[in-house]
C-alpha beads as a LAMMPS data file, in Angstrom:
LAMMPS data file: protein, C-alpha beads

333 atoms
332 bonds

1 atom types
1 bond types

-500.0 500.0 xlo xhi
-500.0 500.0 ylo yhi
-500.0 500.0 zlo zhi

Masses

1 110.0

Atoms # bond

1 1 1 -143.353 470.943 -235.819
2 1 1 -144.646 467.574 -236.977
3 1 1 -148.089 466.621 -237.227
4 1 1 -147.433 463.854 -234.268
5 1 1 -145.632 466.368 -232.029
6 1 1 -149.128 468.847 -232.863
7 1 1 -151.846 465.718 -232.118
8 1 1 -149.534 465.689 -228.550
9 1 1 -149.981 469.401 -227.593
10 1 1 -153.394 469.410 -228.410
11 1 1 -154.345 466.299 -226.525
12 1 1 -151.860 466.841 -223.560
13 1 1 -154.153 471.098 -223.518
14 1 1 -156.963 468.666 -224.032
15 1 1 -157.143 467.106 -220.445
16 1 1 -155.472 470.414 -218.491
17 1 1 -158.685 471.924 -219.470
18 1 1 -160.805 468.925 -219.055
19 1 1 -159.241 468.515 -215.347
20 1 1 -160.090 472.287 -214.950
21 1 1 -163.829 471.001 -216.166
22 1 1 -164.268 473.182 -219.212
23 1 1 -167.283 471.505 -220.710
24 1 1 -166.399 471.852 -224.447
25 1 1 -163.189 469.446 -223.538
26 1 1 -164.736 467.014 -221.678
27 1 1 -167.064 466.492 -224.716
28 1 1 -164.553 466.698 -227.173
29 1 1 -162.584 463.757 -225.235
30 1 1 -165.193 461.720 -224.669
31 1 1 -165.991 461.984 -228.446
32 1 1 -162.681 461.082 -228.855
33 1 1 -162.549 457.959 -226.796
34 1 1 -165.806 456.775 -227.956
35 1 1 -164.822 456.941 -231.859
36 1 1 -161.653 454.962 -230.954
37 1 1 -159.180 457.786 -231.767
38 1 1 -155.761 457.286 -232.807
39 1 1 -154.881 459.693 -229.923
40 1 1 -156.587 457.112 -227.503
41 1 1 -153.351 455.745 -225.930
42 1 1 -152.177 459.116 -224.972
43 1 1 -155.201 460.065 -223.397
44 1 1 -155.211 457.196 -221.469
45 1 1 -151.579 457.852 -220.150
46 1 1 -152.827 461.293 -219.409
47 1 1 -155.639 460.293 -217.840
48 1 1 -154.943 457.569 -215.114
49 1 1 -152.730 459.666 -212.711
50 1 1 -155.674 461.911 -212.227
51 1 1 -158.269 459.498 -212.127
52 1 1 -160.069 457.278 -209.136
53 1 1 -161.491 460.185 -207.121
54 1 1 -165.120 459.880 -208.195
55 1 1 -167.917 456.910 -207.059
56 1 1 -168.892 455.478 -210.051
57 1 1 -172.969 454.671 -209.346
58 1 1 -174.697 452.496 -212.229
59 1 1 -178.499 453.059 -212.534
60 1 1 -180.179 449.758 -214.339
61 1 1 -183.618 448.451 -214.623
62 1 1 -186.206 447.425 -217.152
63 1 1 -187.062 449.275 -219.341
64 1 1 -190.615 451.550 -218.030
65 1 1 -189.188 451.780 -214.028
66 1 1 -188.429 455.219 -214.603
67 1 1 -184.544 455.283 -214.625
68 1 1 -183.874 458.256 -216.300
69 1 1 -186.356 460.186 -214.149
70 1 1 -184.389 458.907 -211.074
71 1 1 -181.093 459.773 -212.616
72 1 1 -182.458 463.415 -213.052
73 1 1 -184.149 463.884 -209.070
74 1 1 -180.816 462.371 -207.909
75 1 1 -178.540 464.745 -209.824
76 1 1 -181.079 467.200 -207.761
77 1 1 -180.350 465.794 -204.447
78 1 1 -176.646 465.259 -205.267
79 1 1 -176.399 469.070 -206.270
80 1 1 -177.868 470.167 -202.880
81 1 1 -175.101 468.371 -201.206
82 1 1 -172.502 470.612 -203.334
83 1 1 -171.427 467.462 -205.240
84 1 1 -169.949 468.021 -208.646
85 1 1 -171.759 465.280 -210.535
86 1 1 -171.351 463.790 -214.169
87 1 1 -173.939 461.643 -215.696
88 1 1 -173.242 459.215 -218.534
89 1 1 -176.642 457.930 -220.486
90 1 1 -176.163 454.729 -222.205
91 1 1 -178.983 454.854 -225.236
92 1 1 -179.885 452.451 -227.754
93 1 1 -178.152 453.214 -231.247
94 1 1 -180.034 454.662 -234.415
95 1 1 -179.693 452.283 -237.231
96 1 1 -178.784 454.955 -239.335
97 1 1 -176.541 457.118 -237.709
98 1 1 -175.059 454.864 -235.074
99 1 1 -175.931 457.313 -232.542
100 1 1 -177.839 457.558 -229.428
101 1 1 -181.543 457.024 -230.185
102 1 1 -183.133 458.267 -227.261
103 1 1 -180.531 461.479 -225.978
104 1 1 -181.350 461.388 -221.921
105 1 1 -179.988 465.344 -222.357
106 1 1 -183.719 466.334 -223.214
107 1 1 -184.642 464.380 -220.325
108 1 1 -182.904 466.217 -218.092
109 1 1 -183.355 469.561 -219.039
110 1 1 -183.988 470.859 -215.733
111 1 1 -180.005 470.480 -214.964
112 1 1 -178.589 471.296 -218.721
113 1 1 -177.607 474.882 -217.178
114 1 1 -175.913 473.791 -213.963
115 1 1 -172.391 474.379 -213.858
116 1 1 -172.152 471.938 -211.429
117 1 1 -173.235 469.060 -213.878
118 1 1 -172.325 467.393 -216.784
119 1 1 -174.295 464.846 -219.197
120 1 1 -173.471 462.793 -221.923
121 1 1 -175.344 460.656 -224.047
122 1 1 -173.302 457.399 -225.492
123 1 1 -175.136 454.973 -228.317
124 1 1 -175.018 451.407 -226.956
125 1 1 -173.819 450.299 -230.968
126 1 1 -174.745 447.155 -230.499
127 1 1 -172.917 446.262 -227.113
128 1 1 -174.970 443.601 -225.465
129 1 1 -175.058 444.029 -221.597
130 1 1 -176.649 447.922 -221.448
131 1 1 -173.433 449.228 -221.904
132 1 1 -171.331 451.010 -224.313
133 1 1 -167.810 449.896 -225.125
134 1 1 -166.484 452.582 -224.231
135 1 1 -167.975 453.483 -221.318
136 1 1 -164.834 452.717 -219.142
137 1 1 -162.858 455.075 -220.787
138 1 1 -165.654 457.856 -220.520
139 1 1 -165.919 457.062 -217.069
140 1 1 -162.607 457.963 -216.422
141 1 1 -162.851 461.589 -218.682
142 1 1 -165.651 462.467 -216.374
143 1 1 -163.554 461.713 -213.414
144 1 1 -161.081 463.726 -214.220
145 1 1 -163.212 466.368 -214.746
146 1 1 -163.671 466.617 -210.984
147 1 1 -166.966 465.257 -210.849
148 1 1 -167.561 463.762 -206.962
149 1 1 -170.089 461.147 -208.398
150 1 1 -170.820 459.769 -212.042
151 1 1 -174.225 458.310 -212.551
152 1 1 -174.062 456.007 -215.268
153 1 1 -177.873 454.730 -216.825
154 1 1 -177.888 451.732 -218.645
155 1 1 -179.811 451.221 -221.111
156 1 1 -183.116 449.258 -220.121
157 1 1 -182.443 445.580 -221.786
158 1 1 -183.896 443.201 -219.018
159 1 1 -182.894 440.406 -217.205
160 1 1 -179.321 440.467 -219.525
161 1 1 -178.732 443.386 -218.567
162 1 1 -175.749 442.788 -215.482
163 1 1 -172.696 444.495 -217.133
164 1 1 -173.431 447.853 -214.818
165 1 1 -171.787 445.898 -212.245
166 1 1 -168.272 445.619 -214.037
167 1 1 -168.034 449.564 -214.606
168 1 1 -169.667 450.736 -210.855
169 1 1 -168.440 450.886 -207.402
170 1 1 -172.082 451.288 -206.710
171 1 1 -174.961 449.220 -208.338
172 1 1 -178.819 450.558 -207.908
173 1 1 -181.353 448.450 -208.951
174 1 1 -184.737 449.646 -209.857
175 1 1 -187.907 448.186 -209.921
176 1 1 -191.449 449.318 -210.077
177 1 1 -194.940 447.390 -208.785
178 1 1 -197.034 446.268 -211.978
179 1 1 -194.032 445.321 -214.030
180 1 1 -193.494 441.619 -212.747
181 1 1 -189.864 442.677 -211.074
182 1 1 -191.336 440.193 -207.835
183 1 1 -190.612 437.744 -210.442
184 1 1 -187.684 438.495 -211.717
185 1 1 -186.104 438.989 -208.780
186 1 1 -186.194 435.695 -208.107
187 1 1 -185.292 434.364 -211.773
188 1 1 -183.026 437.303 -213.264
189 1 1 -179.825 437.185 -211.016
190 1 1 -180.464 440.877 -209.934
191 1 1 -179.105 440.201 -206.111
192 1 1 -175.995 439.593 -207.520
193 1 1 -174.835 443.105 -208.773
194 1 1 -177.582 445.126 -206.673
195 1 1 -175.447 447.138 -203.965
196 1 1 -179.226 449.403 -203.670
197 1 1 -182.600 448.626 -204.944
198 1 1 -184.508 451.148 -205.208
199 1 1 -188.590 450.374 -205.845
200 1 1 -189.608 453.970 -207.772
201 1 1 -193.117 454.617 -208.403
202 1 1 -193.914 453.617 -204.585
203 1 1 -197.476 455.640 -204.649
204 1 1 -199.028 452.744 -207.042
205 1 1 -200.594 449.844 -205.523
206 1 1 -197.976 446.745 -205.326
207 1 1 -194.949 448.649 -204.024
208 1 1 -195.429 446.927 -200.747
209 1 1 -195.153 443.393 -202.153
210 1 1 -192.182 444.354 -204.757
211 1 1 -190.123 445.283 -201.159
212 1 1 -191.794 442.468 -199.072
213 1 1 -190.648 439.863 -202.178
214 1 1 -186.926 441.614 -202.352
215 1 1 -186.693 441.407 -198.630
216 1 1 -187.838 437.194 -198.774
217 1 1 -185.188 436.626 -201.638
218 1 1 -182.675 438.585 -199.551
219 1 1 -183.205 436.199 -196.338
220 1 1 -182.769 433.180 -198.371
221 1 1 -179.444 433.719 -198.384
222 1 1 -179.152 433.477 -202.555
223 1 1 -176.883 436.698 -203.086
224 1 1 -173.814 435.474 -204.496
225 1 1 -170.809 437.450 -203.538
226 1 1 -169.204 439.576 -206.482
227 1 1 -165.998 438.006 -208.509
228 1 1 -163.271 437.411 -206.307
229 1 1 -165.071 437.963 -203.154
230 1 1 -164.203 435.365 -200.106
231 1 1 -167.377 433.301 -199.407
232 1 1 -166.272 432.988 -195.559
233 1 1 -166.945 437.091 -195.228
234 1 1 -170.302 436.624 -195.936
235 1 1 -171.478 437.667 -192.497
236 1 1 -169.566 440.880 -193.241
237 1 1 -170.632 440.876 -196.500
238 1 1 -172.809 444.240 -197.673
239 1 1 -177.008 443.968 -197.674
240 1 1 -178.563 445.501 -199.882
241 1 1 -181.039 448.418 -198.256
242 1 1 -184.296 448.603 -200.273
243 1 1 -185.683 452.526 -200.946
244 1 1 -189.173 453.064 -201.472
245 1 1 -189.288 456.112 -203.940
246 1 1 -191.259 458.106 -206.125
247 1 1 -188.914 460.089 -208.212
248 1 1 -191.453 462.132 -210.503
249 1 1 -191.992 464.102 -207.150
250 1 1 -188.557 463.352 -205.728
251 1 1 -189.761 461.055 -202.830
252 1 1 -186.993 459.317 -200.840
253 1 1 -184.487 460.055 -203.107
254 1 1 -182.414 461.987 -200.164
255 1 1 -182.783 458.322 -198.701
256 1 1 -180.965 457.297 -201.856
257 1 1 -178.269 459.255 -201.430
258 1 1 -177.594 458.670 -198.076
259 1 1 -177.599 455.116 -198.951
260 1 1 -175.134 455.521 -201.893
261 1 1 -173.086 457.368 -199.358
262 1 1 -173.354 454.481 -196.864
263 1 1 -172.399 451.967 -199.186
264 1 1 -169.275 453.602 -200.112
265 1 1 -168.107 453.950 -196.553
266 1 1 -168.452 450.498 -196.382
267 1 1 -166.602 450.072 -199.515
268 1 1 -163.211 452.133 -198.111
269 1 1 -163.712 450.824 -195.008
270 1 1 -163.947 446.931 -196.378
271 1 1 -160.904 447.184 -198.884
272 1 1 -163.637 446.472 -201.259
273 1 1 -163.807 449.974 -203.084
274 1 1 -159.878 448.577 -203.806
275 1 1 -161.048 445.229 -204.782
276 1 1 -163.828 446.024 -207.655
277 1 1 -161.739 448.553 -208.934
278 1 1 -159.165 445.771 -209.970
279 1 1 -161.875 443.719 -211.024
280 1 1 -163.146 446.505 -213.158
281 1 1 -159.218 447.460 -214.157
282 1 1 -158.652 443.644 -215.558
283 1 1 -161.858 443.496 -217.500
284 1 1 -160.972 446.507 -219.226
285 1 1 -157.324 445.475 -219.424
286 1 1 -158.454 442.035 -221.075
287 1 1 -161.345 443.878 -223.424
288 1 1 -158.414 445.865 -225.027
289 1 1 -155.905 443.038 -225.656
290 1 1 -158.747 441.102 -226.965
291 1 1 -159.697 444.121 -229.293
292 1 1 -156.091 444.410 -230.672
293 1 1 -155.829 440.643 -231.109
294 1 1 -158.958 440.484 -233.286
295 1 1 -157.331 443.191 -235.660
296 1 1 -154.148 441.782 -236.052
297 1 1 -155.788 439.080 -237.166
298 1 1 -157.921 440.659 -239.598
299 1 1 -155.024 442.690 -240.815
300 1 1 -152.714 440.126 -241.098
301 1 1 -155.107 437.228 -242.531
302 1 1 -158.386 438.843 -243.139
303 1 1 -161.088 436.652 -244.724
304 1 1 -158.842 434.751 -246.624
305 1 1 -156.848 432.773 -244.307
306 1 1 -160.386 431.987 -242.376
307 1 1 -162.042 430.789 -246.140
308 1 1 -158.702 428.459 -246.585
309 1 1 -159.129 427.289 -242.792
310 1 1 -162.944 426.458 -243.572
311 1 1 -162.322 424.788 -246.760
312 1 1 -159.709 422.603 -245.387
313 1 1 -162.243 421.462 -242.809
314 1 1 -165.403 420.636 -244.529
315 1 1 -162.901 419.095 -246.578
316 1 1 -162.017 416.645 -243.334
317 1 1 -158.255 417.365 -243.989
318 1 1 -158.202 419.232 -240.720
319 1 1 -160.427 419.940 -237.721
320 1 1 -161.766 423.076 -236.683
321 1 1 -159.797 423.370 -233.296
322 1 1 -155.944 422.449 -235.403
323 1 1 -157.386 425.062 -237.779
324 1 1 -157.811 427.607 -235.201
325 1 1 -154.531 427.001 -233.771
326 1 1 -152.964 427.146 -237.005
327 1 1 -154.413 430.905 -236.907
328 1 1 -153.811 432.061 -233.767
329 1 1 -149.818 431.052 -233.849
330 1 1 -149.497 432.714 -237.100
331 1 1 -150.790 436.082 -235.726
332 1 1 -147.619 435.860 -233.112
333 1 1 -145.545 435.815 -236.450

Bonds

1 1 1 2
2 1 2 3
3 1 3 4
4 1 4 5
5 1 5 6
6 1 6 7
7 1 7 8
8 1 8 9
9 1 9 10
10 1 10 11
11 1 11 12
12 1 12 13
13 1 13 14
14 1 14 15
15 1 15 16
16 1 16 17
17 1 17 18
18 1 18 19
19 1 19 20
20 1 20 21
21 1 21 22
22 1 22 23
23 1 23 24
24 1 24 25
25 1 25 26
26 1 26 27
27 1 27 28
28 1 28 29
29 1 29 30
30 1 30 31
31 1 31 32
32 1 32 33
33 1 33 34
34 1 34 35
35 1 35 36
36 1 36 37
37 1 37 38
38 1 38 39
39 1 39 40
40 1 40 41
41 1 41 42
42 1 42 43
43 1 43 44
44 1 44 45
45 1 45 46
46 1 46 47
47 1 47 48
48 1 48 49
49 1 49 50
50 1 50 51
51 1 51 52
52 1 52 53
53 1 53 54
54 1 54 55
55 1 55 56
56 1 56 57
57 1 57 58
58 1 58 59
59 1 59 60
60 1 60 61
61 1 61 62
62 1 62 63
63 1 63 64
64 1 64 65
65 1 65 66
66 1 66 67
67 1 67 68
68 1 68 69
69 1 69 70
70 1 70 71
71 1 71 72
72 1 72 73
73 1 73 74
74 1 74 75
75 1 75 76
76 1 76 77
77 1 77 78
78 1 78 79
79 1 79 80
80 1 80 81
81 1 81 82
82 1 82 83
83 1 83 84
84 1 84 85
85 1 85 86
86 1 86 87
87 1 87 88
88 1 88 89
89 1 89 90
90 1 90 91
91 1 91 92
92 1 92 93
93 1 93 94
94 1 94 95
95 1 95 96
96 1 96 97
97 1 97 98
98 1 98 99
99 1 99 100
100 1 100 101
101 1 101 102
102 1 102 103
103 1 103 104
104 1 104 105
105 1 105 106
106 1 106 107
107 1 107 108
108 1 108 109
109 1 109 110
110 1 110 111
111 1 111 112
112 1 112 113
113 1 113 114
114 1 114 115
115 1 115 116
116 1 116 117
117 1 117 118
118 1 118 119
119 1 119 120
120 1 120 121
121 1 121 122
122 1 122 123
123 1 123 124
124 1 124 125
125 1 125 126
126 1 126 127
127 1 127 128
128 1 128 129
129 1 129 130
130 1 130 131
131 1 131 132
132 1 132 133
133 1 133 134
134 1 134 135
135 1 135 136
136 1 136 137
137 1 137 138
138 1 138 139
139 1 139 140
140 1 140 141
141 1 141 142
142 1 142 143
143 1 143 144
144 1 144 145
145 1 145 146
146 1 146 147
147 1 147 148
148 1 148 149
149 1 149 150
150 1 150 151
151 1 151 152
152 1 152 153
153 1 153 154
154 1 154 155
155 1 155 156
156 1 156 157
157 1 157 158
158 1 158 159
159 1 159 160
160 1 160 161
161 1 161 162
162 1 162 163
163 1 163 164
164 1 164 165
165 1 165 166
166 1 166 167
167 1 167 168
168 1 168 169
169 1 169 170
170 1 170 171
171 1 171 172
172 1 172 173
173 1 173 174
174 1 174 175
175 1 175 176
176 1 176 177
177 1 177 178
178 1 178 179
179 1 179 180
180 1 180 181
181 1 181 182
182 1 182 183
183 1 183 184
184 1 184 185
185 1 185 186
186 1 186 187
187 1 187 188
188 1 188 189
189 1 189 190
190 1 190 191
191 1 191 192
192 1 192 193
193 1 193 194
194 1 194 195
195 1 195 196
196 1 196 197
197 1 197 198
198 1 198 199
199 1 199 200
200 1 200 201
201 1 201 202
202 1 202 203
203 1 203 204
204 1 204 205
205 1 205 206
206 1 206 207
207 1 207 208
208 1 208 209
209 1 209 210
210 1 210 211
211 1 211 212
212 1 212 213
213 1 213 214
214 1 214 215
215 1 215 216
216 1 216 217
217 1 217 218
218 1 218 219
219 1 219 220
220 1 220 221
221 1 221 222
222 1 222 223
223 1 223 224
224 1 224 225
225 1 225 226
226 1 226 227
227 1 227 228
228 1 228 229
229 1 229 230
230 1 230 231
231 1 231 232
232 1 232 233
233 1 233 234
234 1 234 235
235 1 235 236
236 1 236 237
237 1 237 238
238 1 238 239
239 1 239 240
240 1 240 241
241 1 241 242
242 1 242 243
243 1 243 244
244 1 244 245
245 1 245 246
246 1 246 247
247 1 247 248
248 1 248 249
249 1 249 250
250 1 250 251
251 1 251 252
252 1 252 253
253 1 253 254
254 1 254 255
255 1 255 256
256 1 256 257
257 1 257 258
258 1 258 259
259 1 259 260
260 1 260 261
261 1 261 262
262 1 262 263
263 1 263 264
264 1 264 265
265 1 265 266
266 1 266 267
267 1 267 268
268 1 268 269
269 1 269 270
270 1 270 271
271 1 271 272
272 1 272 273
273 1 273 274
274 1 274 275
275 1 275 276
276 1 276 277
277 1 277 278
278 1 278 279
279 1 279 280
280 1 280 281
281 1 281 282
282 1 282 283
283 1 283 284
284 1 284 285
285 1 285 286
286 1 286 287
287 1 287 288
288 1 288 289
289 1 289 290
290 1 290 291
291 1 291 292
292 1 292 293
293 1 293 294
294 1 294 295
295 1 295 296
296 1 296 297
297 1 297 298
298 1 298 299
299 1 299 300
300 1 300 301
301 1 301 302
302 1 302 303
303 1 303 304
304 1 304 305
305 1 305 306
306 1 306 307
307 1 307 308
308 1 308 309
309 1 309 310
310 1 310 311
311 1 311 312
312 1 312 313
313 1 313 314
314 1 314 315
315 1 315 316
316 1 316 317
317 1 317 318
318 1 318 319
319 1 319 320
320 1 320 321
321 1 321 322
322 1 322 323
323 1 323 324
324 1 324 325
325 1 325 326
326 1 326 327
327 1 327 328
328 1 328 329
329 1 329 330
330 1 330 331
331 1 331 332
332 1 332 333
């Protein structure tokens, strides 16, 4: 048997046990994905005819609203419902290691012995947006694992941090009084990708006014309908609830879930469940072909090609855009 025909058995007994949900497989193939395997096209094939069951729900926020603690009471409240649930944790990477700095795992202790629940810390390496590359692909592993709903917690970047919103069906949006999130409300484009905001720490003064601001923002009309949506639907168009909570003590977070479950209904019954998938399907789709472009070329031409391409320009013999065309049709070669 060839070594090929060996990597195919072992990733093809690699996702029967992962769709059974044996834990040890489900890490081992998202460790897989997220290293960039060479197996990572057949997994994929293997994948996709089991996957699209679960609703992908992105947590995001600044960074001190207590995301991680809302993560862990709503795995809590999602468990009481008899949901299978899988929890990605996007963390910022160590500059040594490359790995995740902050592990959300030791975070959420309370659930690392439930059956019922998976997490998985991914490093961010570098990926602007609070995501990790690879996040899509991890998405999908948990999926198949036959979790009902994947939690996915970004990590806590600010006002650029809007890329939860190409990976979820749902998008919760926390905030916290004290933190100047009135403000940004108004300023950081967060009515755009928030399907729920959630205001966590609701027992400190200011809580009020963070949901009083949110609700004046939403009647101005300014939400901008997601990519591709039709503008004319807008009085069909989903509104955002807003959910007073206080996660350390797991206040209103049964209101959370019952709003997550809300907005998917909405979702199937809207076609628009259908709609951000594809949305979500062509980003991922165009991040890949983009990836394999950008190493042809640097297999193909590497540094060299580039250095001849800038010294012809400072040189004036050439501009940079004929330069960069002179690159890109020698890659189709």
């Amino acid at each position: 048997m060839t070594s090929r025909s060996v990597r195919s058995t072992n990733v093809s007994e690699l996702v029967e046990r992962t769709r059974s949900g044996d834990p040890r497989s489900v890490a081992r193939l998202i460790s897989l994905v997220e290293n960039d395997a060479p197996q990572l096209r057949e997994i994929a094939a293997l994948l996709v005819p089991f996957a699209g069951r679960a609703q992908v729900v992105g947590l995001t926020g600044s960074p001190g609203v207590g995301k991680s603690t809302s993560t862990s009471a709503l795995i809590g409240e999602l468990r009481r419902e008899g949901k299978r649930v899988g929890v990605l944790a996007v963390d910022p990477s160590s500059p040594f290691s490359g790995g995740a700095l902050l592990g959300d795992r030791v975070r959420m202790q309370e659930h690392s012995t439930d059956d019922g629940v998976f997490i998985r810390s991914m490093a961010s390496r570098g990926h602007l947006g609070g995501l990790a590359a690879a996040a899509a692909a991890a998405l999908r592993v948990l999926d198949v694992a036959g979790c009902d709903v994947v939690l996915i917690e970004t990590v806590g970047v600010g006002q650029a941090e809007v890329d939860i919103a190409s990976v979820a069906d749902t998008t919760m949006v926390l905030l916290a009084p004290g933190m100047g999130d009135g403000i940004q409300a108004a300023k950081a484009g967060i009515l755009e990708i928030a399907d729920i905001f959630v205001v966590n720490k609701a027992d400190r003064d200011g809580a009020d006014q963070v949901a009083r601001d949110l609700r004046h923002m939403q009647s101005l009309g300014n939400s901008a309908p997601r990519d591709g949506a039709d503008s004319a639907t807008a009085a069909q168009r989903w509104r955002a609830p807003i959910v007073k909570t206080v996660a350390s003590r797991s206040e209103g977070v049964a209101e959370v879930a019952a709003a997550i479950e809300s907005h998917r209904s909405w979702m199937a019954d809207s076609g628009e469940l259908v709609r951000r998938r594809q949305v979500r399907a062509a980003a991922e789709i165009e991040a890949i072909a983009l990836a394999q472009v950008s190493r042809r070329f640097a297999h193909l031409h590497g540094a060299d090609a580039l250095h001849e391409a800038a010294v012809r320009v400072v040189a004036r013999s050439t501009d940079p855009y004929t330069a960069a065309d002179e690159l890109v049709a020698a890659i189709g070669q």
